[in-house]
Every structure is written in C-alpha cells, then in structure tokens.
N, C-alpha and C positions, 0 to 999 in steps of 0.2 A: 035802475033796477036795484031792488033790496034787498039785501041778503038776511036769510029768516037766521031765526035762534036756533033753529036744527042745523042748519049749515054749522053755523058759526060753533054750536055744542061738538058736533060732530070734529069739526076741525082742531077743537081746544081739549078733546078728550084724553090723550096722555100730556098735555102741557104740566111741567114741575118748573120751570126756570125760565126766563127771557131767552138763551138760545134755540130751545125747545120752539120759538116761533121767531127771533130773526137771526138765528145761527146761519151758517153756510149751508148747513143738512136741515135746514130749519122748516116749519109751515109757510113761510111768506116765500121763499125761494121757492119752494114746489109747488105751490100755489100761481106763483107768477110763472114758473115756464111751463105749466100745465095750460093755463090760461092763455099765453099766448100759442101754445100748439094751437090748441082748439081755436081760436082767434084765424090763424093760419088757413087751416083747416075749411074753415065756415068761407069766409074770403077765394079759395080754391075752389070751392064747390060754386062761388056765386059764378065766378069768372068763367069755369068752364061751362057749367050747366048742368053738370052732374055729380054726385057724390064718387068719393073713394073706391068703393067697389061695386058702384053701382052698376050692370050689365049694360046697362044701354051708353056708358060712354064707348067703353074699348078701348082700342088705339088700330088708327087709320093702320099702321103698318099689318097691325095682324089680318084687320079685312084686304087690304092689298092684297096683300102676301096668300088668304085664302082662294082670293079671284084670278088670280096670277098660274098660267099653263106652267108645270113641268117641266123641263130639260130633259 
C-alpha cells in the first residue's frame, strides 16, 4: 500500500527539526503506536466477527444474565 502526498503533507505539516519526526514525542512514534492500535484493532474484529461496538457482538454474560429468573 502507498501512502499519497496528502498523507505524507499532512503528517510533515509543522515538521522544523529531525526530532519533530523521530523525537520520543515525535511523528514516527505516534504514527507507529497509532498503527499498531489500529492493526490491533482490525485483527480483534477478524477473530471475533464483529467490531468494537458493534450491537450484535455483546457479551454472552449480559444475554445470560438477561435470560436468567430472579432470586
């Protein structure tokens, strides 16, 4: 995959010095643990079959728990 000139503009828009993109606070750091969330992320949703807050996951405990008689 390529990343366009807008990406790339956008990313380098206040850059003045090399730490400005490989500083500790830098573009390539936040860039990489953004990327990997989202990497994360994508991988979570294959496995389970559904997204983050998608309604039709759930969690078995809540439908349990709604099916489940009072005390």
């Amino acid at each position: 995959m390529a990343i366009t000139d807008e990406v790339l503009n956008e990313l380098l828009k206040d850059y003045q010095k090399p730490e400005d993109l490989l500083g500790q606070n830098g573009c390539s750091s936040n860039c990489r643990s953004e990327l990997l969330e989202k990497a994360m992320g994508a991988e979570l949703t294959v496995h389970l079959g559904y997204g983050k807050h998608d309604p039709a996951g759930g969690t078995r405990a809540t439908r349990a728990t709604a099916r489940a008689p009072r005390r």
